[in-house]
N, C-alpha and C positions, 0 to 999 in steps of 0.2 A: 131452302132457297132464300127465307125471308136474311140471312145475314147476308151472302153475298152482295144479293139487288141491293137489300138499302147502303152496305159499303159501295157498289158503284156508283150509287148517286151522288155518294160526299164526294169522287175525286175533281169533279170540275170548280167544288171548291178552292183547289190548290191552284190555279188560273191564276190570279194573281201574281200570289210569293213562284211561282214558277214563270213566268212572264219576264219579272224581275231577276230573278238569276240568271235567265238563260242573254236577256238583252246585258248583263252588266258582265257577268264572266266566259262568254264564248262569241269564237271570232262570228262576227255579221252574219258572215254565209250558213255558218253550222247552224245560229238562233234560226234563221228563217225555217231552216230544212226542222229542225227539231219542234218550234211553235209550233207551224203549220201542219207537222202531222201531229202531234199534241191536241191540237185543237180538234181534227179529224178522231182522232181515236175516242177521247175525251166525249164528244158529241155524239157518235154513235153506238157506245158503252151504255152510256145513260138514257139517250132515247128507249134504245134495246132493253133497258129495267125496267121503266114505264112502261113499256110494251109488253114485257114479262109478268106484270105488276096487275097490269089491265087481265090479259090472259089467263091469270091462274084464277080468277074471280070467272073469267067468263066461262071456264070449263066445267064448273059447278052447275051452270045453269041448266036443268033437265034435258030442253031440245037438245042444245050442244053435245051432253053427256051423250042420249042417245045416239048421234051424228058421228059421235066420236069413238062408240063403244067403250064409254070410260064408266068407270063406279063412280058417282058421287060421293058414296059413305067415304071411300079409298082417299078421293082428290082432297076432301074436308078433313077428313082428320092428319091426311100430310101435311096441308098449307092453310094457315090458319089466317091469310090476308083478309081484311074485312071488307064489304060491299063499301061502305065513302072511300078505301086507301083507293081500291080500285078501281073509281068510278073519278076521284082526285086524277089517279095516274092514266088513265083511260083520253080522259079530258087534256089534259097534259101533253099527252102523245101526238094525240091528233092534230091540237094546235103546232107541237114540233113538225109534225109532216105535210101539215097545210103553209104555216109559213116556208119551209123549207122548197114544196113545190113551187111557193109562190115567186120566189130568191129564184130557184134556179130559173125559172120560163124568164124571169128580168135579166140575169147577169146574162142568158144565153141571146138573147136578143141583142143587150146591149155587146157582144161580144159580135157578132156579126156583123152590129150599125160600126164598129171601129175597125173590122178586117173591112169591106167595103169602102169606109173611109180613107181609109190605107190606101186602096189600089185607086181610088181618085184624085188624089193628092197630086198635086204638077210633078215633074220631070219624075226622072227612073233611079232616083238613087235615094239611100236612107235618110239623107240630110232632106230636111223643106225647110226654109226663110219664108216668113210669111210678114207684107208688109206693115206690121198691126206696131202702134209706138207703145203698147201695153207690152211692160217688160212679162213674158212668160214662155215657157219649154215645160216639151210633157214628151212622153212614147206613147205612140198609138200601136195596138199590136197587131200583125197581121202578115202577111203573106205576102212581099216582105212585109217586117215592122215598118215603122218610121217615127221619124227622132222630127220634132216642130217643134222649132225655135222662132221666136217673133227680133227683126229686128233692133226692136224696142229693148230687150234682154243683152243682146249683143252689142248695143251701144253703151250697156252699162256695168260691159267687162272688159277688162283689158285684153290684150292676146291669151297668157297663160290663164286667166279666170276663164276664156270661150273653150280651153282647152280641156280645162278642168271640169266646166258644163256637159260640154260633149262626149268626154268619159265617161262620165256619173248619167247620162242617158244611154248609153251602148251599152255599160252593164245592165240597166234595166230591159233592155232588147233584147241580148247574146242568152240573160238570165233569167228571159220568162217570168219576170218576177209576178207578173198578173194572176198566175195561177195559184201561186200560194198565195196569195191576198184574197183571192177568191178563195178557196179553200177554208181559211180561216175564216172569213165574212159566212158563209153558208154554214160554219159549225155554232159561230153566234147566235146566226139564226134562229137554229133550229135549240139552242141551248142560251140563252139571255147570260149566265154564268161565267159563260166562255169571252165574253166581248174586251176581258184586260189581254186574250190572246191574237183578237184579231188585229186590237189597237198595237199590239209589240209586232208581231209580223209589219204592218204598216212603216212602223217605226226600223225594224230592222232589215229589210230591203234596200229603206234610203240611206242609211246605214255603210250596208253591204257597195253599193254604189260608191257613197262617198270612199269608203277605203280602196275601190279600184280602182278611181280617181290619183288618190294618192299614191295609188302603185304605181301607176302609169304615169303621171309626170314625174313621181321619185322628189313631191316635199309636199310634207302634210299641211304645211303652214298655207300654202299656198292655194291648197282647195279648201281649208277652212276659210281665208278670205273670201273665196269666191262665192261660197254659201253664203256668205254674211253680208257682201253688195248683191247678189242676184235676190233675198229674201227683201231687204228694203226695197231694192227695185219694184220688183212687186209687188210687194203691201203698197208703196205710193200708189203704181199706177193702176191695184185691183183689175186684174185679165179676167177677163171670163170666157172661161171653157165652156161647148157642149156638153151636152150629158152622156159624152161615149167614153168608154171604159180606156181611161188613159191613167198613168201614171204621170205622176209628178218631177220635174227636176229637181234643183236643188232646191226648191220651197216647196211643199207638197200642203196643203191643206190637210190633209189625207192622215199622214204619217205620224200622227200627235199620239203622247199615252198617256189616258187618262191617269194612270195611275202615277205618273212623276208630278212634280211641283215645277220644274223648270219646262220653257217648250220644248218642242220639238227641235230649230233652230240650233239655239245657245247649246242643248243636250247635246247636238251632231259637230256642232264646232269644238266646244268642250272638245269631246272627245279625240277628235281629227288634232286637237293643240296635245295629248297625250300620245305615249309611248302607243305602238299598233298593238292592236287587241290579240289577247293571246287565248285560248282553248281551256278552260280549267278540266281539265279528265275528271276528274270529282263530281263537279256539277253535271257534265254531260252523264257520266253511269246514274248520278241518282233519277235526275230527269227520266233516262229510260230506265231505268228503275221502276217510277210511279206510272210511267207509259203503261211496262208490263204489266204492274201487280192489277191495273186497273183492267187490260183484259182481261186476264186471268181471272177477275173476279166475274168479271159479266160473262167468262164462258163456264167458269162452274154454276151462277145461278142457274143458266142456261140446264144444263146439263143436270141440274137437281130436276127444275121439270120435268124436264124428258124422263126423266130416271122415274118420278111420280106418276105419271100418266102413263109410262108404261105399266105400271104396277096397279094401278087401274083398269085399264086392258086385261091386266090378266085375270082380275077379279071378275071381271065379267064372263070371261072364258069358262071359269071352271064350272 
């Protein structure tokens, strides 16, 4: 079991240099889908070793053994984990699934205070103008969503930049994009490792927006402007948002990755003044590539246990 676990634990290593290929060589939409469960699998791979890790230490322990009708002599000289790995990993774990309860009781709350929010909002359609001269647009998600733009933001786009606004928020709407953001934020959580994943999903969402944008008026040039007046606009007149689970427009505070040297901004115009992003088939098999080998690995430790402690059982049998 001991090769397995400890190979699960190195792969959220790769978080990073995967991060990085998946935002540089696959279109927007496929990074988010691929990060975000990247970061899902990744998280709960590794937690599951720690917990594995903890586990084969604590079946040793007499009561347990008893409890469990296992051999001792049998479980010890199969797995030779020591009492600090597994009291390290034990430790480890728990912090993973205290913060992680602690993540989810917040996001799910704050997800509630934003569907709520939603259906309070004036009139009955996606659009709200809100009369605030602080340039800012977000999506609030809910039943319906809704798209809040402050007039302040609209006075500092021309016609095709409002239109190019209001695209790059309806993709965040139509695309759910809160759930993979959450998704990935919840695998950081519970894994510190994983946080160059959550920061690229961020990042590749607005991304993914921005290029529907450009689909949908048919010139790239034209919604990289627009990101570029709507982000001044805002840094001048600093908006401030509540604390409910909104997405960003075309500025997002949110959407940065640690891991590049340029921001987030300049990174999404870049790209928008570049040919449309195309798919490397390469990159996407390896990605799932290390997706798989990385379950694979956590269900054969698994499955060494199991294989151990039944063979302990049976020692006790005969």
């Amino acid at each position: 079991m001991r090769i397995f676990v400890y190979l699960t634990l190195l792969f959220p290593l790769a978080a990073a240099p995967l991060a990085r290929a998946a935002t540089a060589r696959l279109h927007p939409r496929y990074a988010t889908w691929l990060l975000a469960l990247a970061a899902v699998i990744l998280a709960a791979t590794s937690c599951g070793a720690l917990g594995l890790l903890a586990m084969a230490a604590l079946v040793r322990l007499p009561l347990l053994a008893r409890l469990g009708h296992w051999s001792t002599t049998v479980v010890a000289s199969g797995d030779s984990t020591s009492g600090s790995i597994a009291l390290a990993a034990g430790i480890l774990f728990g912090a993973a699934l205290l913060a992680s309860t602690t993540f989810v009781a917040l996001r799910t709350r704050a997800l509630l205070d934003a569907f709520r929010h939603a259906r309070h909002l004036p009139g009955d359609q996606n659009l709200v103008i809100t009369p605030d001269a602080a340039a800012d647009a977000y999506t609030v998600p809910g039943r319906p969503g809704r798209i809040v733009v402050s007039t302040g933001m609209l006075d500092a786009l021309d016609e095709p930049g409002r239109r190019a606004l209001l695209a790059h928020e309806h993709a965040h709407l139509t695309g759910r994009h809160y759930i993979y953001t959450t998704a990935a934020r919840l695998a950081a959580v519970a894994n510190p490792l994983l946080r160059p994943l959550a920061g690229a999903v961020d990042y590749a969402v607005e991304r993914w927006s921005d290029e529907y944008a450009a689909r949908d008026l048919g010139d790239r040039r034209q919604v990289a402007t627009a990101i570029a007046k709507a982000a001044i606009a805002a840094k001048h007149t600093r908006p401030r948002r509540s604390g409910l689970l909104a997405l960003g427009a075309v500025f997002s505070r949110d959407a940065g990755m640690p891991l590049s040297g340029a921001g987030p901004v300049p990174r999404r115009v870049a790209a928008l003044l570049a040919p449309a992003p195309r798919t490397s088939p390469l990159i996407l098999a390896a990605c799932l590539a290390l997706l798989a080998l990385a379950g694979v690995s956590a269900l054969e430790a698994a499955n060494d246990l199991q294989d151990l402690l039944s063979l302990a059982h049976s020692a006790i049998d005969r």
